[in-house]
Backbone as numpy.savetxt, mean C-alpha at the origin, in Angstrom:
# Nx Ny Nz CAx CAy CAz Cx Cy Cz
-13.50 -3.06 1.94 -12.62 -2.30 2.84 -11.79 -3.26 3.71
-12.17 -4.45 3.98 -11.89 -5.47 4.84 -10.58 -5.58 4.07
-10.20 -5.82 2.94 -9.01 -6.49 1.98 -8.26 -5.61 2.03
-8.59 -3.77 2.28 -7.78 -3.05 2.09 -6.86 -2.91 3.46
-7.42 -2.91 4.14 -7.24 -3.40 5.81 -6.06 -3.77 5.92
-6.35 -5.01 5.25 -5.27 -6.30 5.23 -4.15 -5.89 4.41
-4.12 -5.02 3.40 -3.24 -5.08 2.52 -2.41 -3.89 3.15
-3.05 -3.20 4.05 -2.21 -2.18 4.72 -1.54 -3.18 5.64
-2.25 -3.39 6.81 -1.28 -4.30 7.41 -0.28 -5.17 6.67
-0.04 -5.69 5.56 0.25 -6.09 5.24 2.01 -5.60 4.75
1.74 -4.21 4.43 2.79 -3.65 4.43 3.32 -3.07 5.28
2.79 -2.69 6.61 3.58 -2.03 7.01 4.35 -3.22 7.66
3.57 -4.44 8.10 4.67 -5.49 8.68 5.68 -5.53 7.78
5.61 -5.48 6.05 6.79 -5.53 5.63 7.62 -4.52 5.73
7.23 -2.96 5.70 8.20 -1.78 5.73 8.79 -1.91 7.07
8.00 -2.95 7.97 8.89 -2.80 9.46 9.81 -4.19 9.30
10.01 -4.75 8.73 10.82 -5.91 8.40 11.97 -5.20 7.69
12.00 -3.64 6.81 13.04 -3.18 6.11 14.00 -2.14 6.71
14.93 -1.90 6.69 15.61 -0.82 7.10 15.57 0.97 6.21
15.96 0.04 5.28 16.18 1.37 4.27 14.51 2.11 3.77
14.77 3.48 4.23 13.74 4.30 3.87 13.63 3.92 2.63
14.29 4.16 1.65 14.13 4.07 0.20 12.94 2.97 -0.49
13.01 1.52 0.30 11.99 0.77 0.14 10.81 0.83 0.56
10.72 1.87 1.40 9.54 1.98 2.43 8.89 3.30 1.43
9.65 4.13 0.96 9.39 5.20 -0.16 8.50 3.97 -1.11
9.09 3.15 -1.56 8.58 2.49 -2.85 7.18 1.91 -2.33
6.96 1.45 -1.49 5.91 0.19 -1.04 4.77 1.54 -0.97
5.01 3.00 -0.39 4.63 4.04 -0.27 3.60 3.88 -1.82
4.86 4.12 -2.24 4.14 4.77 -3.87 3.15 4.04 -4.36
3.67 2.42 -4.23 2.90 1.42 -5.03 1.10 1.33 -4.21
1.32 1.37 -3.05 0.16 1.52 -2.18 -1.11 2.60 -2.81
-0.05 4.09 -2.59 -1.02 5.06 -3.45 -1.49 4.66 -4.44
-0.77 4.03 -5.52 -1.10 3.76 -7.05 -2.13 2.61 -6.83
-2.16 1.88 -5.69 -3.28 0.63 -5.42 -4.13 1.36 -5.29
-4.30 1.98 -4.28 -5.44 2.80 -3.55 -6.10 3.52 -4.88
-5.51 4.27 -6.08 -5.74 5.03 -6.83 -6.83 4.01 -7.69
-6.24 2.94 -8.26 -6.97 2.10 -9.01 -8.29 1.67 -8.76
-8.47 1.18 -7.06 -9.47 1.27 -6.42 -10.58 1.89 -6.65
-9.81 3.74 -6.28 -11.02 4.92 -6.51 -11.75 4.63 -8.06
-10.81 4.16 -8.65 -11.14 4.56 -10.58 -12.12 4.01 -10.44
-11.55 2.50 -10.38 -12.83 1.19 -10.42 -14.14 1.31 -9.91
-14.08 2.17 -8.87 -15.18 2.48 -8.03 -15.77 3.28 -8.62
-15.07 4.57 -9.52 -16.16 5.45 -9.99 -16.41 5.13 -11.14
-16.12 4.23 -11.76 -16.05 4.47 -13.50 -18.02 3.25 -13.01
């Protein structure tokens, strides 16, 4: 959980480094799709 932590912080310092929603949409998505992989790994 510690890494995930980090990897949030991690983005939002970058979505606050960006202007355009549109990138902040993307970093969005890719996050979920991290987070998603996570759950798998965890349950499989």
């Amino acid at each position: 959980m510690k890494f995930l932590d980090k990897a949030l912080d991690e983005l939002e310092n970058f979505s606050s480094d960006q202007e355009t929603g549109h990138h902040e949409r993307a970093l969005t998505f890719v996050l979920v799709g991290f987070v998603s992989l996570i759950v798998l790994t965890a349950l499989i």
